[in-house]
N, C-alpha and C positions, 0 to 999 in steps of 0.2 A: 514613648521613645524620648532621650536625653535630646536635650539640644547639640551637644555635640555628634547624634549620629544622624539628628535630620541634617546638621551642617554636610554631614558627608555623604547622606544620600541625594541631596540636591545634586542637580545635573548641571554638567562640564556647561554644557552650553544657554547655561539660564545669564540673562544680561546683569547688566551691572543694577544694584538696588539705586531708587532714587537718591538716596543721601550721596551715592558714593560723591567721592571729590570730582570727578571728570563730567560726570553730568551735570554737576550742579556750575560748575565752569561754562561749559556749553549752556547751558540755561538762563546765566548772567550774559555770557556773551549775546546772547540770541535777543535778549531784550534790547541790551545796549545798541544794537545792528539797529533795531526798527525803532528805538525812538531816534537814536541818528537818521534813518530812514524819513522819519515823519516830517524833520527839522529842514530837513535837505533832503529831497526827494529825487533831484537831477542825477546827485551823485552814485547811487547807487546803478545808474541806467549809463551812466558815463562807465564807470568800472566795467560793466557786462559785456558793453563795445571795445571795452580796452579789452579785456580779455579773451574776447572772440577774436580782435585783428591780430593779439599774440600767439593765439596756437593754430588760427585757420588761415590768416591771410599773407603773413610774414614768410612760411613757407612756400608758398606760391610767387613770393616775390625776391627771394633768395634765389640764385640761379645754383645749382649741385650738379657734380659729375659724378657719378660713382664708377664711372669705368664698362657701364654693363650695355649704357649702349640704351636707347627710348626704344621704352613698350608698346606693347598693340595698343594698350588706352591712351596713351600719349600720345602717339601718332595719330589716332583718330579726333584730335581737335585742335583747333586752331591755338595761336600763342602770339599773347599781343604783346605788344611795349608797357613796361612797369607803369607807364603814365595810362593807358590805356585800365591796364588791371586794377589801380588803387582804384579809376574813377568808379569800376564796376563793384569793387569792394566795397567802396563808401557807399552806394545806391546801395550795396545790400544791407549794410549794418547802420548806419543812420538812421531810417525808418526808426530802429527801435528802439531812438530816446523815448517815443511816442505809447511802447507798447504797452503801458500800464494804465495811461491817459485815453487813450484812442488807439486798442487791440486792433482793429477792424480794420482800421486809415494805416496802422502800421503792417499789417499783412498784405492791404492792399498794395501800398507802397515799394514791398520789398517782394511780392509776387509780379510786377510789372519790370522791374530790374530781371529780375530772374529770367522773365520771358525775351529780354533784349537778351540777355547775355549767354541763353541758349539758341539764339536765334543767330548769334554770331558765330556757335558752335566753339564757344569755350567753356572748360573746365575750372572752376575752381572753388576749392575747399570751407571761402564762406559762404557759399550754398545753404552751408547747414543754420544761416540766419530767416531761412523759411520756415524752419523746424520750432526756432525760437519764438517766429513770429505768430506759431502755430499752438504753440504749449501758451504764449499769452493772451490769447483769444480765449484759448479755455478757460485760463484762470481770472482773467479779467473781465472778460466781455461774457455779452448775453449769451447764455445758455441756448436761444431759439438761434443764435446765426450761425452756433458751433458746427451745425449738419453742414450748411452751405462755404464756410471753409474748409471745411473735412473735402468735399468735392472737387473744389476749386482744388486747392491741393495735388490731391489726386490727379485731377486731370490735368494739373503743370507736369508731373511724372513719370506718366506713362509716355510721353515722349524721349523722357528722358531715359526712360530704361531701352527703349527701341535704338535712342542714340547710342548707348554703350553696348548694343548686342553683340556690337563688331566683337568686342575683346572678351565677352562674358556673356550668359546665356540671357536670353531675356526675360526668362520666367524666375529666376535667378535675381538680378537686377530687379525686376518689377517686386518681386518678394521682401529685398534688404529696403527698398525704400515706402512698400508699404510697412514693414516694420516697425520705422524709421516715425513712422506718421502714428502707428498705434502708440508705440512710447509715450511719442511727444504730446497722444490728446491722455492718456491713462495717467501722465504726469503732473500733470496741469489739474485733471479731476480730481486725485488722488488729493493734490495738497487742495486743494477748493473745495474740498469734502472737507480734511482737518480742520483748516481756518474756520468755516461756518462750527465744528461742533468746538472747535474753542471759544468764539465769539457768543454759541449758546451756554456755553459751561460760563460763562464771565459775566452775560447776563443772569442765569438762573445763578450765580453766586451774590452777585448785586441785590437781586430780589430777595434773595433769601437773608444778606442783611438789612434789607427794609424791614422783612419780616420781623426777622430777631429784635429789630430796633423797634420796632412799633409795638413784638408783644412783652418788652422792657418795660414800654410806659405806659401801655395798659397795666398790666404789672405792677409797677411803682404808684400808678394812679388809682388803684384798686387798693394799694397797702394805705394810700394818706386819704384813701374817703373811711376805711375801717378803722384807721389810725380815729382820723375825726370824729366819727360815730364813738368810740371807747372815750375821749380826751371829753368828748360832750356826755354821755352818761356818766362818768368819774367826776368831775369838776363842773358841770352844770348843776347835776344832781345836791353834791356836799356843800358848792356855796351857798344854794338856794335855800336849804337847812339852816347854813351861817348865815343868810342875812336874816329870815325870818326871826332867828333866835337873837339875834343884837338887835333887832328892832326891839324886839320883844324883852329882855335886859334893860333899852334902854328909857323904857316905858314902866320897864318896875325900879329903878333906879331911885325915882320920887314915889314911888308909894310903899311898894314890898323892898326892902332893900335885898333880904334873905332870898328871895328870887332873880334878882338880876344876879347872885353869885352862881347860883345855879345856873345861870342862861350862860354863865361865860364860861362856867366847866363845860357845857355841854357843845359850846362852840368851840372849845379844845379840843374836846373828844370827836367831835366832826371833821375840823380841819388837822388833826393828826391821821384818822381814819384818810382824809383824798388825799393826802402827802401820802400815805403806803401803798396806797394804789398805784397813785401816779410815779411812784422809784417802780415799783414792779413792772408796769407795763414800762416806762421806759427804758428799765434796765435790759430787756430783750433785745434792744437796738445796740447797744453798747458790742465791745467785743467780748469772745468769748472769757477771756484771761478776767473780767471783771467777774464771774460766776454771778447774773445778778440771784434776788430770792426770791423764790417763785413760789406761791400758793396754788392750791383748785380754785376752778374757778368756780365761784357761787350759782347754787340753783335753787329749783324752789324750796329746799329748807333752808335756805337764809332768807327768804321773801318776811318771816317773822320779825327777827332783827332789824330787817330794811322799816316795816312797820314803825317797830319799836322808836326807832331814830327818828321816825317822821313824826310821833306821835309826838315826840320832845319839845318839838315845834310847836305844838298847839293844836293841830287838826285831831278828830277824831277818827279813828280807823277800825274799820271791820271786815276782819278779815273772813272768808269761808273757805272752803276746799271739798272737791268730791272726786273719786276715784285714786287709783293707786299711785299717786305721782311720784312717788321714790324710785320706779322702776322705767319711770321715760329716761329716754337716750340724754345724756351729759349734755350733749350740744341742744334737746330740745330745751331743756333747762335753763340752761345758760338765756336761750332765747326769753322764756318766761320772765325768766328774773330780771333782764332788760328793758324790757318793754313795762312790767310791771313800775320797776325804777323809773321810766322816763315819765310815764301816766301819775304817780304819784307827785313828781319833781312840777310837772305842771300844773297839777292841782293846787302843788303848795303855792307855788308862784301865781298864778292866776287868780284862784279861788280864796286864798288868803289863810290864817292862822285858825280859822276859825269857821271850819268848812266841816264836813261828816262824807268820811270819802268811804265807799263801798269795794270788796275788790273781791271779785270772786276767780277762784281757777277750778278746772272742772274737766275729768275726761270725760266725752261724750262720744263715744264710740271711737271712731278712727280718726278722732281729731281732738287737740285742745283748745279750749273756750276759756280766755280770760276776756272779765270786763272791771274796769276799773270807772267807777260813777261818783262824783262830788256833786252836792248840794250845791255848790256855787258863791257866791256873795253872799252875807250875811244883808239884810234889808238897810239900805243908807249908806253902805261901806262903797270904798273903790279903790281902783287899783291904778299901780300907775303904765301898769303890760297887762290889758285884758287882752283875752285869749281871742285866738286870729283862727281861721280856718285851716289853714297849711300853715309849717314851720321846721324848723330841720327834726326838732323831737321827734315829730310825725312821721316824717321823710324816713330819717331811720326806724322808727316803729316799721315802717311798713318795708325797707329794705333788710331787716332783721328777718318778719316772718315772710317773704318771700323765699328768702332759702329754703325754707320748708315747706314751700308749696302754701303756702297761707297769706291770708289778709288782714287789714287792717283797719276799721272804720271808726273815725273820731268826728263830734260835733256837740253842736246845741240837744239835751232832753226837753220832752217838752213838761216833762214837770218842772224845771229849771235845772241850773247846774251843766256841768261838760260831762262828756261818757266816752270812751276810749273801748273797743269790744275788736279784740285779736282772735284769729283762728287756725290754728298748727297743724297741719295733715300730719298725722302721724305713721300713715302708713309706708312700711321698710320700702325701701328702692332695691327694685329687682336686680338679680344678679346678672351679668353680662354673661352670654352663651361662652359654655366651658367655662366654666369657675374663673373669668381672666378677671384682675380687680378693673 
């Protein structure tokens, strides 16, 4: 169906939408009311008095002929002097500056006027500040004393309907003023029901941006340890290459001259190599309008290469491999070849130029097994970072093959040398009931 025919099969009598202009007037007004309300709390309790003694008590205090001559209800009660009436008026409506403060003190209050002022056997119209005092007990007051002024109530009125039986029947009378009494507690419930589910709706909104805000910065704080983790395999990795290989230049500078040329191409070719990395990964951050340029990301058939470059350095490397690795999942890859990176980055840095690093990768049923093993020190040498038992390398080795359900153990061999040995569960993660992703 168009939208113009759901427009016209909507019903005459559906309310106005939230956007309309009138509600959202009444919506600002309503707020404005109660933080006025909140600022000045008297006044709104002053108003409610004002306007009970404009429609119920000023009537009663105006004297009118209409020509027709006093009724059976009029003749059946007494009729005091307007000094008399105000003072009964004020006993009833004054209580309930009180009724929002002290519901209970203000019904009591103004049900002890009521009971003078039918004991004098007079009538008059602000009566109906029982009612008032009756609706704010509900809304105010404890829930456990609502029965016992419902009672009380009650039994002010059944007098009173027996008083007016003269002019009106008294089942009649008894009826309008229980009525009177159901409105006034069903009114009072009704809006003390709203209030509490907007107060929960305001709280469960509040919560729910804590939530949002806390899974922000988990969020954010998950992007700058990954961030971290990439910034340290990119640039821990290529400097450590760069410095071994300027050390190493600068040691053949006096002997080999034609090899420190070499050392300082190959510290080009390193440090151009973590410059293109580090524009790529950073270029993701940027905005889109920059398009940055993005490569695959390397797996174990770059582990060769990775070799290759460390070998430049001076270490010997030997590489093996067994089962089908070109057909692991991209992401297990990716793992390999990081961890493999960071195991060799410390071999060079710890163990030195001049180490025989071993690096095996291997599928072994429903897992992969890398071990990556150095020889260590050469006998006399020393370094000026020997290798420590925990470090962030490590930290992320072991939070890399965590994702995949794997571990991570590095230490002292005891033939000597450091050994690094990861293990990748390769098996798929079951599909969620009903194909849901």
């Amino acid at each position: 169906m168009h939208d113009s025919n759901r427009a016209a099969a909507a019903p005459s009598w559906a309310g106005p939408s939230p956007a309309h202009p009138l509600v959202a007037w009444l919506t600002g007004y309503g707020q404005r009311l109660r933080q006025a309300d909140r600022r000045h709390p008297w006044v709104l309790d002053l108003a409610v008095i004002a306007a009970l003694f404009l429609l119920f008590c000023v009537p009663d205090l105006v004297p009118h002929d209409d020509g027709r001559g006093p009724g059976e209800l009029q003749l059946a009660f007494n009729h005091l002097p307007t000094a008399g009436a105000l003072a009964l008026q004020a006993g009833l409506l004054l209580p309930l500056l009180w009724r929002r403060r002290a519901p209970l003190v203000a019904l009591a209050l103004t049900a002890v006027v009521f009971i003078v002022q039918w004991s004098l056997e007079v009538f008059l119209r602000a009566d109906i500040a029982l009612l008032v005092a009756l609706y704010s007990v509900t809304l105010h007051g404890r829930l456990r004393h609502l029965p016992w002024a419902c009672a009380g109530v009650v039994a002010l009125l059944i007098p009173v309907a027996a008083r007016v039986s003269r002019a009106v029947s008294f089942w009649e009378a008894l009826f309008f003023l229980l009525t009177a009494v159901t409105a006034a507690v069903a009114l009072g419930l009704a809006v003390r029901i709203r209030r509490a589910q907007l107060a929960s709706l305001r709280d469960r909104a509040r919560q729910l941006e804590i939530e949002r805000d806390q899974r922000s910065r988990l969020a954010a704080a998950t992007e700058r340890t990954r961030m971290a983790r990439e910034m340290h395999d990119i640039i821990g990795h290529n400097l450590s290459v760069i410095i071994t290989l300027a050390d190493g230049g600068a040691y053949a500078a006096d002997v080999t001259p034609e090899r420190s040329k070499e050392a300082l191409q190959l510290v080009g070719d390193a440090g151009r190599q973590a410059l293109g990395e580090l524009r790529r990964m950073l270029g993701v951050l940027r905005e889109k309008a920059d398009a940055p340029e993005l490569n695959p990301q390397p797996g174990i058939g770059d582990i060769e290469a990775l070799c290759t470059r460390i070998r430049s350095a001076g270490p010997e490397i030997f590489l093996r491999s067994a089962g089908e690795l070109d057909t692991l999942d991209r992401g297990v890859q990716l793992m390999a070849y990081r961890i493999v990176q960071e195991a060799l980055t410390n071999a060079l840095k710890h163990a030195g130029p001049h180490t025989r690093i071993d690096v095996l990768i291997a599928v072994e049923g429903p897992a992969l097994r890398i071990r990556v093993h150095d020889t260590g020190l050469p006998e006399g040498a020393t370094l000026l970072e020997p290798p420590t038992e925990e470090g962030h390398g490590i930290a992320g080795m072991r939070e890399r093959a965590a994702l995949y359900g794997g571990t991570v153990v590095a230490g002292f061999t005891s033939g000597g040398g450091w050994a690094v040995e990861a293990v990748l569960d390769l098996t798929p993660v079951p599909a969620a009931p009903g194909g849901a992703l």
